[in-house]
C-alpha positions, 0 to 999 in steps of 0.5 A: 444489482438484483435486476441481473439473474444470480442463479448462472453466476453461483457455482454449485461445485467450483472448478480445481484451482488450477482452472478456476480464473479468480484463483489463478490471478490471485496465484500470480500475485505479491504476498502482500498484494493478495489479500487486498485483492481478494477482498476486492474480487469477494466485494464483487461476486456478493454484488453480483450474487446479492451475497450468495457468492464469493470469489471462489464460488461466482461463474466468473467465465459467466460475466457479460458487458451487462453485469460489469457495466453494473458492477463499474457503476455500483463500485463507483457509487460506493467507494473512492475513484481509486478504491474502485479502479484498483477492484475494477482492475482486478475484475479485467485481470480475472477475466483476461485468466479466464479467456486464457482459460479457455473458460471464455470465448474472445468476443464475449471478454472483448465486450466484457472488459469494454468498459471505461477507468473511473475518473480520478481526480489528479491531487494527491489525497491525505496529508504530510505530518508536520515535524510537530505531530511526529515529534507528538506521536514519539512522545505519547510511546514513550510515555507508555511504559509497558512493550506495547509503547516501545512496539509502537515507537518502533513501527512509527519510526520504522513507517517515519524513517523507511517510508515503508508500506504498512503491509511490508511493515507488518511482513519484516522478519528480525533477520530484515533488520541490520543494527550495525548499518540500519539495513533493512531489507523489504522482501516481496513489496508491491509488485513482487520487488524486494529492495533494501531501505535504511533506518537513521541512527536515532530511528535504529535506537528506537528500534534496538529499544524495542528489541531489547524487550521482543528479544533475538528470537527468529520471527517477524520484527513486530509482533502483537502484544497481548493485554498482559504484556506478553509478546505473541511471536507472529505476524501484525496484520494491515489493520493492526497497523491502522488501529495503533496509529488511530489510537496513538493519534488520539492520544497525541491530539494528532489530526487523523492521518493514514498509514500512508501519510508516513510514506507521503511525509517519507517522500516529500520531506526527502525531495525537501532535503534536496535528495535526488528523486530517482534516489527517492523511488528507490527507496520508496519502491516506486515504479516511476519516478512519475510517481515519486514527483507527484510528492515534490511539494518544492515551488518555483522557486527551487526551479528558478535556483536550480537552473542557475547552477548551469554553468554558461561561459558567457561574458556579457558585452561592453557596449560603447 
């Protein structure tokens, strides 16, 4: 990247926000989509700007073919298939807000974005946990005495049992959360969406139990805790999230699982069940149903029974 010229690309006085490309994406984006994607576009400029420039201070509006192509390949040297078309995505969108702008003429974002997706391989990463590891990682909570124990007894069963993303975990507020009908309600998720997911009633026991302990004070469900015990009432962050499990895997001598693993096992073990799998996008928030299939770990088999259940009035011929 240093072979680029940094000085046009670093903006000594930044525009209003109202006219700063970068800034306007990220305007139009979910609550919880925001983060992630600035910290993409961050990664970006201190590429471009050999780390003099951020998202607010790169020249956007100043990108060419030569500095994206750059940008595609050193992303892709660097970070997962998915990683970095999720980044590259948010490079094209922040370059389409400058044409609308005006900050940019036609032909020069036409060449700009002209550059192709990573290719990805088509399996599904991570992994589905076992009924074993689960029923492990429940116990090492449940050994733990203090609040910490029951908050993290109620994440994982909020992760296990509703399938939610660890963002939209960490965003639910008490008044999300139904005890009489294990309601809870999943406001601003990906894309902006909000829908209604429900706990079984062994998962809203374990969910009651910690509330027992946070008590019925308005704020975010799940709280960080410090120390000493004492429950701080503000939002957990993504990364907490992450951490907990990583130590609560450690000590249940789990193997090591993402976040989204939960949502992975969520999926495939309701496909497994039998449940219909537009009901399961539903509930996982899925744009497609395409998605959702991706999960289907049923064989054959389940193919092969499923077409006998087609009633055919046929009566087979006696041949003389």
């Amino acid at each position: 990247m240093s072979r680029l010229s940094v000085a046009p690309l670093v903006l000594t006085t930044p525009p209003p926000l109202t006219l700063h490309p970068a800034a306007v994406y990220l305007a139009h984006l979910a609550a919880g989509s925001r983060p992630t994607m600035e910290q993409a576009l961050n990664t970006i400029a201190r590429l471009l700007t050999n780390g003099q420039g951020d998202v607010y201070t790169l020249n956007w509006a100043a990108l060419r073919y030569q500095h994206t192509a750059a940008i595609r390949t050193s992303l892709m040297q660097q970070f997962a298939p998915a990683t970095a078309n999720k980044m590259l995505c948010a490079l094209r969108r922040v370059l389409r807000e400058a044409l609308r702008l005006d900050l940019m003429d036609a032909t020069d974002y036409a060449k700009a974005v002209d550059f192709p997706s990573i290719k990805t391989k088509k399996e599904l990463r991570g992994r589905a946990l076992s009924p074993h590891e689960i029923a492990a990682l429940f116990q090492v909570c449940q050994d733990d005495s203090t609040p910490t124990g029951a908050r993290d007894a109620a994440l994982i069963a909020i992760l296990r049992g509703g399938g939610l993303r660890r963002a939209e975990a960490v965003n639910l507020e008490l008044r999300d959360f139904t005890v009489s009908t294990g309601d809870l309600k999943v406001r601003d998720g990906k894309g902006g969406k909000d829908r209604t997911v429900y706990l079984s009633s062994v998962a809203v026991t374990v969910v009651e139990d910690w509330l027992t302990i946070r008590g019925k004070k308005p704020g975010p469900l799940l709280c960080p805790i410090r120390k000493g015990g004492k429950i701080q009432p503000r939002r957990m962050t993504p990364q907490a999230v992450l951490l907990i499990l990583r130590k609560r895997a450690a000590e249940a001598g789990v193997e090591s699982f993402s976040p989204h693993d939960f949502r992975r096992t969520f999926c495939s073990d309701l496909l497994d069940a039998g449940t219909d799998i537009v009901t399961v996008q539903k509930l996982a928030g899925h744009a497609s149903p395409v998605t959702t299939a991706k999960y289907d770990r049923r064989g054959e088999e389940v193919k092969r029974k499923a077409v006998e259940q087609l009633g055919i009035p046929y009566t087979r011929r006696h041949l003389s």
